[in-house]
PLY file of the C-alpha trace (Angstrom):
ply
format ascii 1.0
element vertex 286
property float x
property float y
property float z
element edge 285
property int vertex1
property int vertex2
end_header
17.30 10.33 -22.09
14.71 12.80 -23.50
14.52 15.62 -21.39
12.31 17.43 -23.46
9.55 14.58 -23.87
10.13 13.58 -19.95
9.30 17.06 -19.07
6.13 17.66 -21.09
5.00 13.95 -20.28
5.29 15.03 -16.14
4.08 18.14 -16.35
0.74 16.82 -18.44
0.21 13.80 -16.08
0.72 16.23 -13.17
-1.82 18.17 -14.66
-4.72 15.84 -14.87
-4.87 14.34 -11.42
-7.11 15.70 -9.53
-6.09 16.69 -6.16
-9.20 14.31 -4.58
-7.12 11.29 -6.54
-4.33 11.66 -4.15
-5.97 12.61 -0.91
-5.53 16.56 -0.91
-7.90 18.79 -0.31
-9.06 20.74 -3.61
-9.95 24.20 -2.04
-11.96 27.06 -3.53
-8.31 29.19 -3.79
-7.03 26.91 -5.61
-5.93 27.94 -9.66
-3.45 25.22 -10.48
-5.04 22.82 -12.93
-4.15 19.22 -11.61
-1.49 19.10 -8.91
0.90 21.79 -7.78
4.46 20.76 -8.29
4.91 20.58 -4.02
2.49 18.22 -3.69
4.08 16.03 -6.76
7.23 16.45 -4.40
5.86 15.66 -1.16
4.02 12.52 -2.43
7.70 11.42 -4.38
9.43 11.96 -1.36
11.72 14.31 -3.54
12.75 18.11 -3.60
10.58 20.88 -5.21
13.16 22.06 -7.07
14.05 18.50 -8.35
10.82 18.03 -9.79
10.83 22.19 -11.36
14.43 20.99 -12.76
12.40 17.68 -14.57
9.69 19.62 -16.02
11.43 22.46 -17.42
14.05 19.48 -18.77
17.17 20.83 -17.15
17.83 17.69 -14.20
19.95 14.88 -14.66
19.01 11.87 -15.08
16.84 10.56 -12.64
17.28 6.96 -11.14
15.19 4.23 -11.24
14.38 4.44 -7.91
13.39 8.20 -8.11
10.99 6.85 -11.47
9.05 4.38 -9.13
8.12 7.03 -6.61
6.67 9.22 -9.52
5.22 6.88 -10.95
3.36 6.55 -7.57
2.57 9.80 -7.01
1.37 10.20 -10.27
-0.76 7.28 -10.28
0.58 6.19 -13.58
-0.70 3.23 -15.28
1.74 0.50 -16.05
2.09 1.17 -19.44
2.94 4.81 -18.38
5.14 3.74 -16.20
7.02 2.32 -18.45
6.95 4.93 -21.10
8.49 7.15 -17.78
10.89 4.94 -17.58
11.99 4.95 -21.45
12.05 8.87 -21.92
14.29 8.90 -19.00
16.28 6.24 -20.32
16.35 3.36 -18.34
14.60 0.00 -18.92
11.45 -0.36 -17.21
11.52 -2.69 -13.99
9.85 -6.08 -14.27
5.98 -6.71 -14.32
6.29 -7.26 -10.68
9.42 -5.52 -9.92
7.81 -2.71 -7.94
4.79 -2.93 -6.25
1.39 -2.53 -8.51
-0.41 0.41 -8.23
-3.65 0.89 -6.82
-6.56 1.24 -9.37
-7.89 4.81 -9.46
-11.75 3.67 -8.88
-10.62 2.39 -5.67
-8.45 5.15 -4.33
-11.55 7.11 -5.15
-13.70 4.87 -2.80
-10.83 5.59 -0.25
-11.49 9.21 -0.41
-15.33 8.47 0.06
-15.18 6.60 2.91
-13.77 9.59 4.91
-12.82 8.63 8.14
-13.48 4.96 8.10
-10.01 3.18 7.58
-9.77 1.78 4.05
-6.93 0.81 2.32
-6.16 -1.21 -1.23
-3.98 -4.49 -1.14
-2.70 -6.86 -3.68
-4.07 -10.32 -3.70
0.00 -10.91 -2.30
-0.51 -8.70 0.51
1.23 -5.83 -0.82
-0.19 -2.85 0.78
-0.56 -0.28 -2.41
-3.27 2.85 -0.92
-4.25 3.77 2.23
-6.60 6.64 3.24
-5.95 8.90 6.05
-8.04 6.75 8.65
-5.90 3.95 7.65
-3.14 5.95 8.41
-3.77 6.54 11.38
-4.77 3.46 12.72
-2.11 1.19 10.83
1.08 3.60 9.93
2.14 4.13 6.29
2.37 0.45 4.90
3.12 1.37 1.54
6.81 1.72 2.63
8.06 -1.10 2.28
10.35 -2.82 -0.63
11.54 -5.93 -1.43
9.94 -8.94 0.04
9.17 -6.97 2.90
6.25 -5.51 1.56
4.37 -8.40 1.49
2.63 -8.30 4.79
2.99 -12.61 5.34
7.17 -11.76 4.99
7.03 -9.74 7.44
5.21 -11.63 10.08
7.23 -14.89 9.55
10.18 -13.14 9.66
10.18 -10.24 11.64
8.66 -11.19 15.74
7.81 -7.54 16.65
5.17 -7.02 13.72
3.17 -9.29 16.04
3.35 -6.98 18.94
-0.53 -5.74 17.61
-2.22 -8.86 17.66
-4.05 -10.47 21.05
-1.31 -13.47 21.66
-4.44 -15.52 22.10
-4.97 -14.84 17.85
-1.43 -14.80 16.57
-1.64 -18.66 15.74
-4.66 -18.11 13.72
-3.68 -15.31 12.01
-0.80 -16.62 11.06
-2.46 -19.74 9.70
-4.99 -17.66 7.92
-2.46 -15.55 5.86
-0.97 -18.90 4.99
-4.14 -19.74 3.78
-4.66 -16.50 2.03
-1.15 -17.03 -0.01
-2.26 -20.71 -1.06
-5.25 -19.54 -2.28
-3.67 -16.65 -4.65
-0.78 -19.22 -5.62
-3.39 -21.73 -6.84
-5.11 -18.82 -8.80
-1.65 -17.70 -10.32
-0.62 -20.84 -10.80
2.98 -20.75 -12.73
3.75 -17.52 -11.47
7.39 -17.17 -11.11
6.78 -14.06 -8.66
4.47 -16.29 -5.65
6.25 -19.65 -6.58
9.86 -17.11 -5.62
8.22 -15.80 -2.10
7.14 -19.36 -1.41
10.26 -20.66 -1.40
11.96 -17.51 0.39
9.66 -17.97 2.98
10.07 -21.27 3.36
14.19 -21.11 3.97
13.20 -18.00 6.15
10.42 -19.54 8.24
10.37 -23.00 9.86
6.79 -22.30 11.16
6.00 -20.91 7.60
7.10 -24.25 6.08
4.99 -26.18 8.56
1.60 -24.31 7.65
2.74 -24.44 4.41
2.52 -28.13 4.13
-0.79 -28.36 5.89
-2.21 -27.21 2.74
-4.87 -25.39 3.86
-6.76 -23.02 1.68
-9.06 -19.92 2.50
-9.93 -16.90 0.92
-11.16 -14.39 3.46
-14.13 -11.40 2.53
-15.03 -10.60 6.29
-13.59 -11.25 9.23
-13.44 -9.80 13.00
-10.06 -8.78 14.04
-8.42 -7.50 17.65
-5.67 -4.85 17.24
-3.64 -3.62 19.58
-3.22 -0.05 19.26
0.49 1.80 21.06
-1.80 4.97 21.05
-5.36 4.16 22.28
-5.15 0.08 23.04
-7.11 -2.58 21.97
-9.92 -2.20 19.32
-12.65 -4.60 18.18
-12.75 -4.34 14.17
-14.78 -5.39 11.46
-12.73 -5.73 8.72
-14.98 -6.47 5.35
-12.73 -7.42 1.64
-13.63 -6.39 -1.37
-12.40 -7.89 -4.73
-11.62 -6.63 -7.99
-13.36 -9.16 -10.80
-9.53 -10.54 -11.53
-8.94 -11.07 -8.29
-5.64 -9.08 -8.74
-6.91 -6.04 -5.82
-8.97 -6.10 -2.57
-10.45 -3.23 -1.05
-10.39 -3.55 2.76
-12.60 -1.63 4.98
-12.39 -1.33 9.07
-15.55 -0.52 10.80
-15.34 -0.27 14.69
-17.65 -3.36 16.29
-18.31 -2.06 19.19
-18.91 1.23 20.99
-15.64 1.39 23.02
-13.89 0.69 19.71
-16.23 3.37 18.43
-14.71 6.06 20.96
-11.28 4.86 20.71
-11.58 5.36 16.99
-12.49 9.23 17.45
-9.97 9.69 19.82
-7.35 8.50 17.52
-8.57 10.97 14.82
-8.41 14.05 17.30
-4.75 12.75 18.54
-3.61 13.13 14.86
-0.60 11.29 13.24
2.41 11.13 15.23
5.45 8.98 14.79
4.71 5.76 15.70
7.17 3.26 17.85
9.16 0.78 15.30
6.98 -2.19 14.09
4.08 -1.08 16.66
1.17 -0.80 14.09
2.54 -2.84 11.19
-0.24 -5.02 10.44
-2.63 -4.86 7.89
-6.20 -6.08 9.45
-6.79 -8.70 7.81
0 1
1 2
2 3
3 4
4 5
5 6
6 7
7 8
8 9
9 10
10 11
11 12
12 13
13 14
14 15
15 16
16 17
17 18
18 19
19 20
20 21
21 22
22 23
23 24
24 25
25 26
26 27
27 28
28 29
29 30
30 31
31 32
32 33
33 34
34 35
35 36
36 37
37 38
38 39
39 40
40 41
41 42
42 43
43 44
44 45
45 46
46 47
47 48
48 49
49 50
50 51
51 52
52 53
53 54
54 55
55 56
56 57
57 58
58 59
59 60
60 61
61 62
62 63
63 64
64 65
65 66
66 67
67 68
68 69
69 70
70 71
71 72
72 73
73 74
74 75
75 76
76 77
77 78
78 79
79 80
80 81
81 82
82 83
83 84
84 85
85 86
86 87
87 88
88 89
89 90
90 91
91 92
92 93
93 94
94 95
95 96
96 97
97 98
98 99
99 100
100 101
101 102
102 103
103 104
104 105
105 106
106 107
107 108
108 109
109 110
110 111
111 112
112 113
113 114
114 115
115 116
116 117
117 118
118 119
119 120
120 121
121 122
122 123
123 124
124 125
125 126
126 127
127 128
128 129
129 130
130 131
131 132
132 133
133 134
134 135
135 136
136 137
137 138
138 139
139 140
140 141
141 142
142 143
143 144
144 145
145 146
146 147
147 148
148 149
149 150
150 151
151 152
152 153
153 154
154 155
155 156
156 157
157 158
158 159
159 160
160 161
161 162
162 163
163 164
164 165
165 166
166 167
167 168
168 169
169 170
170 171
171 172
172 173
173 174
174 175
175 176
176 177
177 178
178 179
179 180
180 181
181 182
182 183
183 184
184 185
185 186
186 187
187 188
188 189
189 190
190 191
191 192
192 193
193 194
194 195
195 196
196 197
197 198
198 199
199 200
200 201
201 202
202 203
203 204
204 205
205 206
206 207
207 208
208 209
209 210
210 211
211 212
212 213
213 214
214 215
215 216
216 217
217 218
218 219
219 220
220 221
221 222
222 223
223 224
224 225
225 226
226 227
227 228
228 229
229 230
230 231
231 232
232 233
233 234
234 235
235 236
236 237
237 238
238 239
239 240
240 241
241 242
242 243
243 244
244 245
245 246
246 247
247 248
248 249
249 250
250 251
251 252
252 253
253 254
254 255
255 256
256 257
257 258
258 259
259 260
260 261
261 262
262 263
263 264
264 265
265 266
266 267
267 268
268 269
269 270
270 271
271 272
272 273
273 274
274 275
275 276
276 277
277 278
278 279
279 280
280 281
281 282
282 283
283 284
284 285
């Protein structure tokens, strides 16, 4: 481990995000250059005085685990992740071991579009940014690990994430994220990491398997959706997909379709965030 490089490394990458980059407010009292070491914390999900301990090169070693979430809250690149991960000595985790991070242009665009609900996926599913709006009207899908955080495991194997859908549409949008997935496996085709959730979902998910076999196909850029909120009940969405050139990152914005939707929508930003009820708002809108 080099405690001395680590340190300098976090304390310089802490330095140059700006505070827009991760969805804080950047205030006219504010003299830190970059990030204050609190907010590092609070977006790690670690201590303050863990992360003081790290840049003045007196912690332990930090686990892999405790990398990943800096790595997130720094928004390093992969190739800094990586470099994290060798200062503190550990290897760094697969290509695809953790999930990607969102591209900086487009957790910009999250901060532009305010309170309209935006959030940046993988072409897997994997939830990787959300803006506040999102927040609020979906919960904090970046959560997850494992093969949960693909949002197609989690409906095939988990009933309640189904709870915010119109029972009328879960068939449909169940076939449709099958669709989604055989689209992105024919684009990455050889890919050890979707040929692997395949065939987990497939000894999972009897109904998966089914769909599966139907071999339908269907990339979706806009789409009207029905969610049903715990907090302010059913809205009427437009949900519009945007696509990085590779393909690799979507951009997904929810605009309310109709003027009850509309109201329901400000109401929810007044009520704030609150804790929501397990698996009541885990879906993803699309």
């Amino acid at each position: 481990m080099e405690r001395e490089q680590l340190a300098d490394f976090l304390r310089r990458r802490r330095q140059a995000i700006r505070p827009a980059e991760v969805g804080i407010a950047d205030g006219p009292r504010r003299r830190t250059r970059g990030l204050r070491r609190e907010e590092v914390a609070m977006l790690a999900g670690m201590s303050v005085d863990y992360v003081v301990r790290l840049e003045q090169g007196r912690s332990s070693q930090p686990s892999a685990q405790l990398l990943v979430a800096l790595a997130r809250a720094l928004r390093l690149s992969d190739d800094e992740r990586d470099h994290l991960f060798h200062l503190a000595g550990h290897r760094p985790p697969p290509a695809d071991g953790t999930a990607r991070l969102a591209r900086a242009g487009l957790v910009r665009m999250l901060d532009l579009l305010g309170d309209t609900p935006a959030a940046v996926m993988s072409d897997l599913g994997e939830m990787l940014a959300q803006n506040r709006a999102s927040l609020l009207l979906m919960s904090d899908l970046t959560r997850f690990r494992g093969d949960r955080r693909y949002m197609i495991h989690r409906w095939f194997t988990e009933p309640e994430v189904r709870a915010v859908c119109p029972p009328e549409d879960r068939d449909l949008s169940g076939r449709r994220l099958v669709a989604d997935l055989r689209a992105a496996a024919g684009r990455r085709a050889g890919d050890p990491v979707v040929a692997g959730l395949v065939q987990r979902l497939e000894a999972a998910s009897p109904e998966f398997g089914a769909l599966w076999a139907e071999h339908e196909v269907a990339v979706r850029r806009a789409d009207r959706k029905t969610l049903l909120h715990p907090r302010v009940g059913r809205l009427l969405l437009d949900c519009e997909t945007l696509v990085t050139p590779d393909q690799g990152q979507e951009l997904l914005v929810l605009t309310p379709a109709d003027d009850e939707t509309r109201e329901r929508m400000d109401l929810l930003r007044v009520l704030g965030s609150e804790e929501f009820p397990a698996g009541a708002a885990d879906h993803d809108g699309r």
